[in-house]
N, C-alpha and C positions, 0 to 999 in steps of 0.2 A: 585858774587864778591861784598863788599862792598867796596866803595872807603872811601879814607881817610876824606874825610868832610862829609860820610855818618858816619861816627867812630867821628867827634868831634863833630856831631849833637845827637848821643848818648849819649855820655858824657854830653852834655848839659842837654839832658830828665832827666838824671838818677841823675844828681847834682843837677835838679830845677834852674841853672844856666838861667840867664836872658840875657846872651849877652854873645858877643865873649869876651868882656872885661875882663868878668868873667872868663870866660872858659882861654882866657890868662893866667893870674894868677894862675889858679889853672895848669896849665902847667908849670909854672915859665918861661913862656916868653910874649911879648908884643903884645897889639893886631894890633898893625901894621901887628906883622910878622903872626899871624893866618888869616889877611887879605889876604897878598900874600900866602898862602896856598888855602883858599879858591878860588882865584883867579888863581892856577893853579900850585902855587909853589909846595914845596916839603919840607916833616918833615923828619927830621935825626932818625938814629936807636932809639938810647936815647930817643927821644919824642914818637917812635910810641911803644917802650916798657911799658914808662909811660903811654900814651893812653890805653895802655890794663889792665894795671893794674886800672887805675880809672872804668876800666868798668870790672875789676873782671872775664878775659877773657883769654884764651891762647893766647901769644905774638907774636905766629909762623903768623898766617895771617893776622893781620895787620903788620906785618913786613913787610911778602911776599908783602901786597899791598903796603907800602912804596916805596918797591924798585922798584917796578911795576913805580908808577907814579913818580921817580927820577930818571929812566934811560930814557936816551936820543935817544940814539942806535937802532933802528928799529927793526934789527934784535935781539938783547939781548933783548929787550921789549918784541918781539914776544915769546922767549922762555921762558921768565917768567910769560907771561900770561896762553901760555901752562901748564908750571907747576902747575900754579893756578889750573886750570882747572881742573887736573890731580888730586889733594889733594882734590877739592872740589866734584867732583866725587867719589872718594874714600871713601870722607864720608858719601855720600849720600848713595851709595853700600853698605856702611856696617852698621849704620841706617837702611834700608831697611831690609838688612840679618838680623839684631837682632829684627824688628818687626815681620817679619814674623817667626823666632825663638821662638819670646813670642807666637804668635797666636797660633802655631802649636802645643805646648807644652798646654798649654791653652785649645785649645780642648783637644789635645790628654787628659790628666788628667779628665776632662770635661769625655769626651766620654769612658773613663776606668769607670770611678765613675756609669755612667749609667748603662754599661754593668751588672756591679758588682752588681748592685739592681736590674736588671731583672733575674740572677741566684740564 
């Protein structure tokens, strides 16, 4: 799970971005307020959509982690990190299913091609 100041520490890499000041601005807000994010606040939908787009990214899991680190509720926290969890597994699973898909394919083709020069 990437948190949200590990998402504007990317944005920073990826804009050559020298400061939060920067990174502010390219936000269109103030770096006071990227201050108090770093320090533990929280970004609204709107910014953590914009976030994803600066980084050229689907908007679904920094949103997810948005709401993650703006709810306050223990219990609603706990289910949303669950959920996290749950999507970030799923991708992993299915990543995994499609490498081993290529390999398998990969040989298989491989191992037909062989057969086919030895008859």
């Amino acid at each position: 799970m990437i948190t949200i100041n590990q998402y504007l520490d990317q944005i920073k890499t990826k804009h050559d971005l020298p400061s939060d000041y920067a990174l502010a601005k390219m936000l269109g807000h103030t770096r006071s307020s990227i201050s108090v994010v770093r320090h533990g606040g929280s970004v609204k939908n709107k910014t953590a959509i914009k976030m994803a787009a600066l980084l050229e990214i689907d908007p679904a899991p920094v949103l997810l982690e948005a709401t993650i680190e703006r709810t306050t509720n223990k219990d609603e926290k706990s289910t949303w990190e669950r959920i996290s969890k749950l999507i970030n597994d799923a991708r992993v699973g299915t990543a995994a299913t499609l490498l081993i898909s290529i390999a398998f394919f990969h040989f298989f083709e491989n191992g037909k091609i062989a057969f086919s020069l030895l008859c």
